[in-house]
N, C-alpha and C positions, 0 to 999 in steps of 0.2 A: 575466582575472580580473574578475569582478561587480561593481559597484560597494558591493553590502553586506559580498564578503570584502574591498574594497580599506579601507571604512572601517573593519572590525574589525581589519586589519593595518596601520594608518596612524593611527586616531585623529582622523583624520577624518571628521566625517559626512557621510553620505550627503547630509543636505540641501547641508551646506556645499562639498560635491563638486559636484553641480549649481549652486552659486552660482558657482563656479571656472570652470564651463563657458560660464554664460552670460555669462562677463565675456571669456571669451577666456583666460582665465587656464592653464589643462589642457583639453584635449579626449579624450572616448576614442579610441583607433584605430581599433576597430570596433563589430560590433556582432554579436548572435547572430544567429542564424535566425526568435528571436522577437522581436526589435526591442530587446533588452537590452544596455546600455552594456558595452561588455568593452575593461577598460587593459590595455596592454602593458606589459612592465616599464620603458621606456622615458619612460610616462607616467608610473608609480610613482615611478620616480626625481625628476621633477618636480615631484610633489606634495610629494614631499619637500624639496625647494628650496625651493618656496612656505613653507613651513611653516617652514623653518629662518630664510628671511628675514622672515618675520613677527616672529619671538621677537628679530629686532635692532630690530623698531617700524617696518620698511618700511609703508609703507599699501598695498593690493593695486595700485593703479595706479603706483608707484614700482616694484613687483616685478614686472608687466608688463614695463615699461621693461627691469629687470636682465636680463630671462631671454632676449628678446627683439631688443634692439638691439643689434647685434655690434660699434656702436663704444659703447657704455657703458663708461663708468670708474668703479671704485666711490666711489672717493678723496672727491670731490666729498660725494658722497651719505652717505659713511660721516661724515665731518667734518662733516656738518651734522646728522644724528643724535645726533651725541655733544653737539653744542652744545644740540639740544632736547632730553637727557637730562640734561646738569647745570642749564637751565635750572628742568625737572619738578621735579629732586633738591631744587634750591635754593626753588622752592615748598612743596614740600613738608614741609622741613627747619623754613622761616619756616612754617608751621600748625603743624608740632608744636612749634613753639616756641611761639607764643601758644597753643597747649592746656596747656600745662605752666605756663605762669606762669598762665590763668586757675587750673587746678586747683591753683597754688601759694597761690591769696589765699582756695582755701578757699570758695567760693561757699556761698550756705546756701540760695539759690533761682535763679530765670532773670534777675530782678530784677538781683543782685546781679553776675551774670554779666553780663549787657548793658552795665551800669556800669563795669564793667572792660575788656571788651571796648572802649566809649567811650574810656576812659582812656589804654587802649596806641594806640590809633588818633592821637586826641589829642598824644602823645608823637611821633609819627612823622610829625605835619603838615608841610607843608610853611611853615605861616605863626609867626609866631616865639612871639606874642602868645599861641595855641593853646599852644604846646607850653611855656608858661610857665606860663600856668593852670592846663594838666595837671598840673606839678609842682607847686604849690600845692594845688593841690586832693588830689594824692597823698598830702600831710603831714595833710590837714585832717580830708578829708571819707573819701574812698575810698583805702585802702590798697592801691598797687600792686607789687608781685612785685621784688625787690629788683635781682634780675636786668637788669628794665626800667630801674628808674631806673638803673641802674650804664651800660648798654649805654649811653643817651641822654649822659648824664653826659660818658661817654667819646667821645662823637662829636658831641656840640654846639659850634657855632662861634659863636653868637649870647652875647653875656658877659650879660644880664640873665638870659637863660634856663640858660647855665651856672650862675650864683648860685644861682637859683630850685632847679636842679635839687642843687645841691650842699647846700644847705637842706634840702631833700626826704629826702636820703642820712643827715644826722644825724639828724633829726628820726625817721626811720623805725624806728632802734635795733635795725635786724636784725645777728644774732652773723655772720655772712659777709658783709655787705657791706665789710669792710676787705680778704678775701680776694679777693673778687669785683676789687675796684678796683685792688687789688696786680699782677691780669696785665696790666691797663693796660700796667704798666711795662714789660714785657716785649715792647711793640708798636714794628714795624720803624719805626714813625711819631712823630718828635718831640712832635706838638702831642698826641696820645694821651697819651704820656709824660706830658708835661705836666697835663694835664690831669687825668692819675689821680693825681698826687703834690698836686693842688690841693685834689683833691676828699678823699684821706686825710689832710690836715692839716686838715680842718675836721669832719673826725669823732673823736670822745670817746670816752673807753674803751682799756685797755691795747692789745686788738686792733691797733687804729691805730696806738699809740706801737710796736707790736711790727713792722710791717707798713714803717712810717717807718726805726726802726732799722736793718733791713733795706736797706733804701734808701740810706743812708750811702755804701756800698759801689758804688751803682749805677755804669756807664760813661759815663749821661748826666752832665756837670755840670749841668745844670739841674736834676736830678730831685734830686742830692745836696745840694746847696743850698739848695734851698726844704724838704727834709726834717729838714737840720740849725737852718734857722732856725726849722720849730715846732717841734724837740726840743730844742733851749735851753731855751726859758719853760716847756718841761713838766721840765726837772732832770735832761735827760739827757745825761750826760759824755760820752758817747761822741762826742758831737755837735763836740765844742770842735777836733779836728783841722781837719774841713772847716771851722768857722767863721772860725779865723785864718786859712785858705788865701783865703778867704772878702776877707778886711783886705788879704793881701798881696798879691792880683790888683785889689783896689780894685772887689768884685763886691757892691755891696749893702753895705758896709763898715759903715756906721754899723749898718742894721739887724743886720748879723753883732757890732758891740763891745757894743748893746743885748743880745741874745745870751747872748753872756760873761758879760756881768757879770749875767744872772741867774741863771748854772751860779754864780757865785761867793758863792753862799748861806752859807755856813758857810766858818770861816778855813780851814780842810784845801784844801778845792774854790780858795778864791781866790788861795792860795800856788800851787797847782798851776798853775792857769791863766796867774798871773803869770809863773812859771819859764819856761812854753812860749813865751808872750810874748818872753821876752829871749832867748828861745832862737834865737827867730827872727829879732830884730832884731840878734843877732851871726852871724847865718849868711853866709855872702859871697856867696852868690849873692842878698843882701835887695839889692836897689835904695832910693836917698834916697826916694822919692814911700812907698814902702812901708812903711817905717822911721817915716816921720813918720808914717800911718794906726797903724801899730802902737804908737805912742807915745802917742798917742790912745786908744788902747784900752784900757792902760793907768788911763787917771782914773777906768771903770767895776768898776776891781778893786781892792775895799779888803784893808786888810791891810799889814805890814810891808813885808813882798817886794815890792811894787809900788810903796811909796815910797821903797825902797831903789833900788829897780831905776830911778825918775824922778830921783831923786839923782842918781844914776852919769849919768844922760842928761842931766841938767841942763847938764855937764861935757864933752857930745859934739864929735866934733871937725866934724860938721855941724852950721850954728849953727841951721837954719829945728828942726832937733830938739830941740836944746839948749834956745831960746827955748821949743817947745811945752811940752818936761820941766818947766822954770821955772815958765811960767804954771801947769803943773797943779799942782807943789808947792804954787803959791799958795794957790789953792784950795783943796788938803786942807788946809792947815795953819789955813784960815778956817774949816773947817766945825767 
């Protein structure tokens, strides 16, 4: 076969048929009478090889090697393609990601796109100082892609630049960034965790109080914890289960009975809270050290119920509780 019928039934060109040739790559087997290239099916098969191990990214001097050296293994050569394929992917993936957040912030000229581009750069330093400015300057000057700050946010380990950038988050007032920060939670990695439930208590807006709620329930304790203590000050009940749990493990305690007593707004709410209270400090599996915190907690919950409830404690047959019940009587009865 010609080399012009081989490339009209291979897809190969002609020129690129002669490239093959002079690299060693295919040869033809002969040749005609008037000096014209003619493949045997043998070489066609071949080119076919060539061409099959192209479309895996071989470069032609690796597919030399394949076709050629009869102790070649592919193993080797297959595994380290795939490693420079997810490497390409994962380039690629990060460019289309800063194309998206540039076309997310809306550019209105080159100007403005350079600036941003700046920006995500900025965010991604390696020096702490940089990537602190950038989040200031995010809130100030150049609005960056909510995305970015969230992403940073989530993976900053430096605590003035976490601030900066948690700053950045509120201040920006985009409607998904509580969403954004919410998968945080969802991250096999503690300090992630953390860090998203830090960065959702200091953003405003039901969004976040809704996002936090949520959080209640999480399997981290840490995440639940820090979510029930900025959902106290914002009035939310739900909050007051993890906050005693809070008293009774002796976790943050004070800030958890501060807490409390701001669910305890109104008599309804303060009786409620009371009731759990004593519910708790007659439980048998309450330990003394716990019983006394929760006694304690008690003088931030006004109301009947709560100095009935210090009464009865006044009376307890552990006296370091007894004693505390006492002193706090004192006190309400001075106020």
């Amino acid at each position: 076969m010609l080399i012009g019928e081989v490339a009209r039934r291979s897809g190969v060109s002609a020129r690129m048929l002669r490239h093959y040739e002079k690299l060693g790559l295919v040869r033809p087997s002969g040749r005609t009478g008037s000096g014209y290239r003619e493949y045997s099916g043998e070489d066609i098969r071949r080119i076919f090889h060539i061409e099959s191990l192209r479309s895996l990214g071989l470069s032609l001097r690796e597919i030399g090697r394949a076709l050629d050296d009869p102790g070649f293994t592919p193993a080797t050569l297959v595994g380290d393609l795939a490693r420079r394929t997810r490497e390409r992917i994962a380039a690629e993936t990060e460019l289309l990601t800063q194309l998206n957040r540039i076309d997310a912030s809306e550019p209105t000229d080159w100007t403005d796109v350079l600036k941003t581009v700046a920006l995500l750069n900025a965010l991604a330093s390696r020096n702490a100082d940089i990537r602190q400015r950038a989040a200031l300057t995010s809130a100030e000057e150049m609005p960056v892609p909510v995305e970015a700050l969230v992403e940073a946010a989530l993976s900053e380990t430096d605590t003035n630049v976490a601030g900066a950038l948690r700053w950045a988050l509120a201040r920006s007032g985009a409607d998904d960034g509580p969403a954004l920060l919410a998968r945080g939670l969802d991250s096999p990695e503690a300090a992630v965790r953390k860090r998203a439930v830090q960065a959702l208590a200091e953003l405003p807006g039901d969004r976040a109080t809704d996002e936090l709620c949520g959080a209640l329930a999480h399997p981290d304790t840490a995440v639940r914890r820090h979510a029930a203590l900025t959902l106290g000050p914002r009035g939310v009940a739900d909050a007051t289960a993890v906050l005693i749990d809070m008293i009774v493990d002796g976790a943050n305690d004070t800030d958890a009975a501060d807490a409390l007593g701001a669910l305890a707004h109104d008599a309804a709410a303060a009786d409620r809270i009371a009731r759990l209270l004593v519910d708790r400090l007659a439980h048998r599996t309450t330990g003394a050290p716990a019983r006394g915190r929760l006694t304690q907690a008690l003088a931030d919950i006004p109301g009947a119920t709560a100095s009935r409830a210090l009464a009865e404690l006044s009376r307890d047959e552990d006296r370091a509780v007894a004693l505390t019940a006492t002193y706090l009587l004192r006190l309400r009865d001075g106020e």
